[in-house]
C-alpha positions in Angstrom: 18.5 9.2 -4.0 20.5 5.8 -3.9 24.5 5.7 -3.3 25.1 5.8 -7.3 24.0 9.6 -7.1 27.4 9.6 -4.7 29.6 7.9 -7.4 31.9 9.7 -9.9 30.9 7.7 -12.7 33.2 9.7 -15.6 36.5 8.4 -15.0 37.8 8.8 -18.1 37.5 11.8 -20.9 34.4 11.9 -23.0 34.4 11.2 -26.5 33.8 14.2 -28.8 30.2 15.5 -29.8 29.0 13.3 -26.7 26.1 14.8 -25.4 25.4 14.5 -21.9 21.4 13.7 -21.1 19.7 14.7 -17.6 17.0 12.8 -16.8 13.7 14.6 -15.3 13.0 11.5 -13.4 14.7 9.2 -10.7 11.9 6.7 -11.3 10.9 7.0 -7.6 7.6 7.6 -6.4 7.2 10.8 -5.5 6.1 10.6 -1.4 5.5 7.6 0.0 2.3 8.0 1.1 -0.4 10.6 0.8 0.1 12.6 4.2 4.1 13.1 3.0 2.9 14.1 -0.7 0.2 16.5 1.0 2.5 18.1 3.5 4.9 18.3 0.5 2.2 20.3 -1.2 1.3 22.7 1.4 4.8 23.6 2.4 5.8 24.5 -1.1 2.1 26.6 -1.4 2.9 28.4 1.4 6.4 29.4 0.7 4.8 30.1 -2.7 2.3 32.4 -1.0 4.9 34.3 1.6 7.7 34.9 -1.8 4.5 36.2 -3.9 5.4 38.9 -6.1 9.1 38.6 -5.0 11.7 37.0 -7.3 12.2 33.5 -6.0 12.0 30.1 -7.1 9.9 27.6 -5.2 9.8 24.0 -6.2 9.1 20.0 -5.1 10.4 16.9 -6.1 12.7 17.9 -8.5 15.8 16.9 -9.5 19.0 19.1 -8.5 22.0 18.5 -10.1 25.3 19.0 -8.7 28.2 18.5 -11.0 27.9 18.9 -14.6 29.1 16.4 -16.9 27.9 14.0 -14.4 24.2 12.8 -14.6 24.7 10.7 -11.4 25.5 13.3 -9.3 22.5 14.7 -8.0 19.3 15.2 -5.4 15.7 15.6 -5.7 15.2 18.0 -2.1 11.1 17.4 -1.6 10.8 21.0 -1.3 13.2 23.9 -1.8 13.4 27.7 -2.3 16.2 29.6 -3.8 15.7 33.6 -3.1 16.4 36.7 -5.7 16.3 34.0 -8.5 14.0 33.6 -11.7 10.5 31.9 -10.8 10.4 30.4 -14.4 9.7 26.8 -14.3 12.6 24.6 -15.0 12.1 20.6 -15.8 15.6 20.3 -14.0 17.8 22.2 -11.7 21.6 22.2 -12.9 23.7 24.2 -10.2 26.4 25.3 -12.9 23.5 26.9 -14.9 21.8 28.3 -11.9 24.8 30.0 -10.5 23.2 29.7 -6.9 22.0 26.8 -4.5 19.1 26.8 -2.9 18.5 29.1 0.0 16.5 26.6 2.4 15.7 23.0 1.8 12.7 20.9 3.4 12.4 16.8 3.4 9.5 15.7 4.8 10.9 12.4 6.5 9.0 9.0 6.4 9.9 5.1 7.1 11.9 4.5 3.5 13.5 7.9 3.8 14.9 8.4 7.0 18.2 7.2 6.8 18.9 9.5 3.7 17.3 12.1 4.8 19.7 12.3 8.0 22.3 11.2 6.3 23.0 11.0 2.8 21.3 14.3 1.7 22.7 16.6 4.4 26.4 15.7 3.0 24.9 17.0 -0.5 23.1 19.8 1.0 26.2 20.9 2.7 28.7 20.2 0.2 26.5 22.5 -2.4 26.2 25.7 0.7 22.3 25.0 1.0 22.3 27.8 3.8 19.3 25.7 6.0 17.8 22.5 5.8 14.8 21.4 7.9 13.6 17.8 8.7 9.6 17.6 8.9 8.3 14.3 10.0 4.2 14.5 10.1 3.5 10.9 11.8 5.9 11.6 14.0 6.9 8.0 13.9 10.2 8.1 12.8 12.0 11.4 13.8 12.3 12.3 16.9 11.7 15.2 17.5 9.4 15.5 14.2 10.7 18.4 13.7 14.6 19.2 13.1 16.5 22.0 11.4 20.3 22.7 10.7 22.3 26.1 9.4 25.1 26.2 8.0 28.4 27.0 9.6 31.8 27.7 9.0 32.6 24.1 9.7 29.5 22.6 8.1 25.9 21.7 9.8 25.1 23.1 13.0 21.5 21.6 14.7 19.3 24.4 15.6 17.9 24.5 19.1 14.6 25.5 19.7 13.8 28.3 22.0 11.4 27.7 25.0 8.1 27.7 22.7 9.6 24.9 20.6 10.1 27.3 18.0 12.9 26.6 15.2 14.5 30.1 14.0 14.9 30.4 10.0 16.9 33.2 8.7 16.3 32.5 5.5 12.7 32.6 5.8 12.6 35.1 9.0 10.3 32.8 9.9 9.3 30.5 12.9 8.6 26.9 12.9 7.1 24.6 15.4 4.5 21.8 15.3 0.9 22.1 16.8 0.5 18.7 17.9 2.2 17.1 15.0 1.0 19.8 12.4 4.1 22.3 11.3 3.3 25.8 11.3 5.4 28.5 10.2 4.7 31.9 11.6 6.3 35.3 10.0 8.6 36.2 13.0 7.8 40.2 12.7 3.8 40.1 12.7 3.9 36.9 14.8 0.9 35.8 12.0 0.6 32.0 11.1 1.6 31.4 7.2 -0.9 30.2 5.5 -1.4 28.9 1.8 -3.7 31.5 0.1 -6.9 29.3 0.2 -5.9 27.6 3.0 -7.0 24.4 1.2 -3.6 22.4 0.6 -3.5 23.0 4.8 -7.0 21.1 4.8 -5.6 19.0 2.4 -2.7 17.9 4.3 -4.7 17.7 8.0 -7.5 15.1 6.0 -4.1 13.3 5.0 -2.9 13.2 9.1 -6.5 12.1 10.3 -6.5 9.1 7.4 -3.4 8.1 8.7 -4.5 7.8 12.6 -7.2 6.5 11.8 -4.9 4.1 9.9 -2.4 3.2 13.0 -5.3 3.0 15.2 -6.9 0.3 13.4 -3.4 -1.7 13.1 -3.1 -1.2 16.4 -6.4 -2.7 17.3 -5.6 -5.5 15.3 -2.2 -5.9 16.7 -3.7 -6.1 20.7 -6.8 -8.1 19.4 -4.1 -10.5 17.7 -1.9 -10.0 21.2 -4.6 -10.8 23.1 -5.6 -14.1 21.1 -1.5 -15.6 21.6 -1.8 -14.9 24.9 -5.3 -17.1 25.0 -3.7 -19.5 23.4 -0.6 -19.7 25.0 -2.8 -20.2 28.5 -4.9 -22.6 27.3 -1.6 -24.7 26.0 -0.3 -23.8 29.6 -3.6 -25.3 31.0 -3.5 -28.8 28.7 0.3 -29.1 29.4 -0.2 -28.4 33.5 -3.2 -31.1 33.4 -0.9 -33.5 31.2 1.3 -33.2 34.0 -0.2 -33.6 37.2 -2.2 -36.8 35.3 1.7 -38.0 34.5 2.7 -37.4 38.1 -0.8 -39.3 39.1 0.3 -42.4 37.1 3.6 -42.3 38.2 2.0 -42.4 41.9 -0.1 -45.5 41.0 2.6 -47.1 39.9 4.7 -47.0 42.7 2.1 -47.9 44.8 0.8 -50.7 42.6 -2.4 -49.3 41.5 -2.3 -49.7 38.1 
């Protein structure tokens, strides 16, 4: 979401008959890079499996809009759930239609999307009474800690603090998360069970995703210390040269004065 989504664009009254259009897209990209568009998947097929059979509506990447008669007021949450609502699927999400916002709301945090999703989307969020909103980053290269939550409050956002397991407490969900390593797991907090997708593939999915991307840094940062190591080769050798230069300067210097030119 850029700042115009923050701008009241309809100043003045519209014209009669004028008809208001929505788009379905923000033209963005969806995730920015296949681990965030996997873990994306699996969180919304999980919540998808846990609501089963319940009324709820479970959806990603789509966009939420806040005010009516303003198409520049809106988010697209990367994953949200709205409880005891219709599951039908919707190609947009108008809150004045809806009647309700959504219940929880994930973001699944990566380099371009940081600073609005600690920012810019939690003012929405809150403004709209999203009851929780949790913070996910898989690389864990850019949150810290990777995993973050927040409930609302009387006075607005209050972080959640995790217990001594490193659990995060969701009422909505009445359900645990935590991170295995730098996998998120969310565990049903009655039977104490690990949630799991209902083939368990967009999980497998999303780890092949994680392993990728390690493998990724590691090779950058092979090539960043072989790259290291080369400037600091370099800079010794020029070290060297200019050290020689120097002494053979002070040598001549030395002969001069002594007239041994």
């Amino acid at each position: 979401m850029n700042l115009e989504s923050l701008i009241d664009v309809f100043d003045e009254p519209l014209p009669a008959g004028f008809q208001i259009v929505y788009p379905e897209s923000d033209g963005m990209p969806m995730g920015e890079t296949d681990v965030h568009r996997a873990w994306m998947a699996w969180i919304t097929s999980v919540l998808t499996q846990r609501y089963a059979g319940q009324r709820a509506y479970i959806t990603s990447n789509l966009l939420l809009y806040v005010e009516e008669d303003n198409p520049m007021r809106y988010v697209v949450p990367d994953v949200f759930l709205v409880k005891a609502h219709d599951s039908h699927d919707r190609r947009v999400y108008k809150l004045w239609e809806e009647g309700k916002p959504p219940n929880v709301v994930f973001e699944v945090t990566s380099k371009k999307t940081r600073a609005q999703d600690r920012r810019d989307k939690p003012a929405i969020y809150e403004q709209i009474g999203v009851a929780e909103y949790f913070l996910y980053d898989p690389t864990a290269g850019y949150l810290k800690p990777a995993l973050q939550g927040m409930r609302l409050g009387p006075k607005g956002y209050v972080r959640l603090k995790a217990d001594r397991e490193g659990n995060l407490f969701s009422e909505q969900l009445d359900a645990l998360l935590r991170l295995d390593g730098t996998e998120l797991l969310m565990i049903d907090r009655a039977s104490k069970q690990v949630l799991l997708d209902e083939t368990d593939t967009a999980l497998e999915v999303a780890r092949a995703a994680l392993r990728a991307a390690e493998a990724e840094r590691r090779e950058k940062e092979a090539e960043r210390r072989e790259k290291e190591a080369e400037r600091r080769e370099k800079e010794a050798e020029r070290a060297a040269r200019l050290s020689v230069e120097a002494e053979l300067e002070r040598l001549r210097a030395l002969a001069k004065k002594h007239g041994l030119e």
